[in-house]
C-alpha positions, -999 to 999 in steps of 0.1 A, spaced: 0 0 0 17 34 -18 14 60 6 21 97 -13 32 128 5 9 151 -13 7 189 -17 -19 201 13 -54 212 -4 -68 228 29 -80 261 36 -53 265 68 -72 298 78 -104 285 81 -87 254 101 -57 269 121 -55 304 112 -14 316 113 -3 280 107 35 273 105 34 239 98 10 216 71 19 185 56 -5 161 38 -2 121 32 -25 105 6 -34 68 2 -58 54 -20 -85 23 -13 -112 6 -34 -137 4 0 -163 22 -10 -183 25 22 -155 47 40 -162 77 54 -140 101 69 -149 95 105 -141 53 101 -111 65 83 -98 86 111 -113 58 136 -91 26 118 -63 53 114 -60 58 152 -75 26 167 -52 3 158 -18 17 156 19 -1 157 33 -8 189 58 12 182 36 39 176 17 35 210 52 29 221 61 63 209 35 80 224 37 68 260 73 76 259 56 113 249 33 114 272 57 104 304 82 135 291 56 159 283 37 154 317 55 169 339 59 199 318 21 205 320 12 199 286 -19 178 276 -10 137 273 -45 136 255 -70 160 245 -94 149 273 -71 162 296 -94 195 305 -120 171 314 -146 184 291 -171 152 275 -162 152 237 -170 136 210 -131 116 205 -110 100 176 -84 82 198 -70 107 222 -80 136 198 -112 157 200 -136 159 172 -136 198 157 -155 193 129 -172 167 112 -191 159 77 -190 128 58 -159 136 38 -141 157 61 -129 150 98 -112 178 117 -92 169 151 -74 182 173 -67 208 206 -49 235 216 -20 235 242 1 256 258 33 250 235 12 250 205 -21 241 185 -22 211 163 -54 199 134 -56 164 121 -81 167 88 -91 133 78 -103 139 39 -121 110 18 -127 116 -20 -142 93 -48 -124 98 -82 -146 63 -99 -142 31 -80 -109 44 -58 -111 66 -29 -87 87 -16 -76 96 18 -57 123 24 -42 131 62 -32 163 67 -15 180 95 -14 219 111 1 228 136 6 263 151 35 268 176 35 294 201 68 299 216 95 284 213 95 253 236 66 249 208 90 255 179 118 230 199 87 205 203 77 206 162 116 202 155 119 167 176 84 153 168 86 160 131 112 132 118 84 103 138 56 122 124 66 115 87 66 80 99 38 76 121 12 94 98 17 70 66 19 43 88 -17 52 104 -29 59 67 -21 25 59 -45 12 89 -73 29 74 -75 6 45 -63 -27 58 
């Protein structure tokens, strides 16, 4: 399964206005009962072991800096993908995602017909707001080329 780093076809104002970082991922599937929200759900449901691996080794640094370890953590009942809270939501578009004191992060889950093949494109925003925010892109960026194709590939197994 070909996973495509693609160029981001979001409107980042509308989603995460000031934006410093997008990237998009794009894999294609013949099921043609996905939506976006059971694409988001397979993409974070069933993840590696090394990704949950990777994000409990995140979530015992980050803690004791005060930073969210999910996006429960204000103890607000949401409507969740995984750890992340639901934004926004139609059939062919899933927003997720929260904001934190280091910075602001989306998750847009897009499915597209184009005939029989769908497509389903991951993209990512994130706003930083100082620079423990800028420090915390820098290190998380080089797992999150990995992680997202890897959680894109979920999606259609």
């Amino acid at each position: 399964m070909r996973v495509d780093e693609v160029t981001p076809n979001v409107d980042s104002a509308a989603l995460l206005a000031g934006a410093q970082f997008i990237d998009a991922f794009r894999i294609a599937t013949a099921r043609p009962d996905l939506d976006a929200r059971h694409a988001a759900e397979a993409m974070v449901a069933r993840q590696p072991r090394w990704i949950e691996w990777l994000i409990a080794l995140r979530n015992f640094i980050v803690a004791p800096l005060g930073l969210k370890t999910s996006g429960a953590a204000d103890g607000a009942a949401r409507d969740m993908i995984g750890i992340f809270p639901v934004v926004s939501e139609t059939p062919e578009r899933l927003v997720a995602g929260f904001n934190d004191k280091h910075l602001d992060f989306r998750l847009v889950v897009d499915v597209a017909s184009a005939g029989a093949v769908r497509s389903i494109t991951a993209t990512t925003l994130v706003l930083t707001h100082n620079r423990f925010g800028r420090a915390y892109l820098a290190v998380i960026l080089p797992f999150h080329r990995l992680i997202v194709p890897a959680m894109l590939r979920k999606a259609v197994d």
